[in-house]
C-alpha positions in Angstrom: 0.0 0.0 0.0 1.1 3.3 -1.2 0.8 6.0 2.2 1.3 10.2 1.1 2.6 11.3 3.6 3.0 15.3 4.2 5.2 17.1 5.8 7.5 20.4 6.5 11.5 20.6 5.7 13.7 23.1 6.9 16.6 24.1 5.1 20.3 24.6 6.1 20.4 28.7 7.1 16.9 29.4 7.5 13.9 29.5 9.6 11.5 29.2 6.6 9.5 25.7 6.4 8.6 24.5 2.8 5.9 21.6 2.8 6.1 18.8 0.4 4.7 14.9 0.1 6.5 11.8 0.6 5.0 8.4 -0.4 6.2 5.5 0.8 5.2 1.7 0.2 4.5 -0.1 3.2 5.5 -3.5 1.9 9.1 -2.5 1.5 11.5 -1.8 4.1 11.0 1.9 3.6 9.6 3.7 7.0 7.5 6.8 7.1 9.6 10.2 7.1 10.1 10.9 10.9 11.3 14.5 12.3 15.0 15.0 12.2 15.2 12.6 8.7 17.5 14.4 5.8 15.9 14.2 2.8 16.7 15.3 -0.9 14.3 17.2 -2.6 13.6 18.1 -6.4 15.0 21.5 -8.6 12.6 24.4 -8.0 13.2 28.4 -8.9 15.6 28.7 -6.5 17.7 25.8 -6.3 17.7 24.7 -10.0 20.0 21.4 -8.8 17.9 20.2 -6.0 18.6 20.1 -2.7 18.4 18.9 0.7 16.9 19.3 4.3 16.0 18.2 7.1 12.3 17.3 7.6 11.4 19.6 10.6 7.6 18.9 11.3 4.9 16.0 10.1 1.8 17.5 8.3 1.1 21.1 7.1 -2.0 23.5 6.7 -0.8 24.3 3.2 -3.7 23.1 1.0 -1.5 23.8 -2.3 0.2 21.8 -4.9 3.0 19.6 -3.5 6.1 18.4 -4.8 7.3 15.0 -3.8 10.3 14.5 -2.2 12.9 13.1 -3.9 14.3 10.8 -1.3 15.1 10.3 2.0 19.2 10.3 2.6 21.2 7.3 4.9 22.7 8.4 7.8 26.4 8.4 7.4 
């Protein structure tokens, strides 16, 4: 079963929170995005590579259009 999964990422040098969705499969060995979980997210207007962040809060307010989240990145 396929789970969206919302929530709120915080980038490296700001206070700002950008929401975007996360699905995950529940019959892998892929867990739901926790709080604290680095994750890589796609090219937008501002960073036109990608980037990454930390996921900060689970769920949003924000009704709008989301953008999935790329991955989630191993701890070292």
């Amino acid at each position: 079963m396929i789970i969206r999964q919302t929530v709120q990422v915080r980038f490296l040098g700001t206070d700002r929170l950008y929401t975007y969705a996360y699905d995950w499969d529940t019959s892998t060995e892929e867990r739901a995005l926790a709080v604290g979980d680095r994750v890589e997210v796609p090219p937008n207007f501002v960073q036109e590579d990608g980037g990454s962040g930390t996921v900060a809060a689970l769920g949003s307010l924000y009704d709008g259009p989301l953008q999935n989240i790329v991955r989630r990145i191993p701890d070292a």
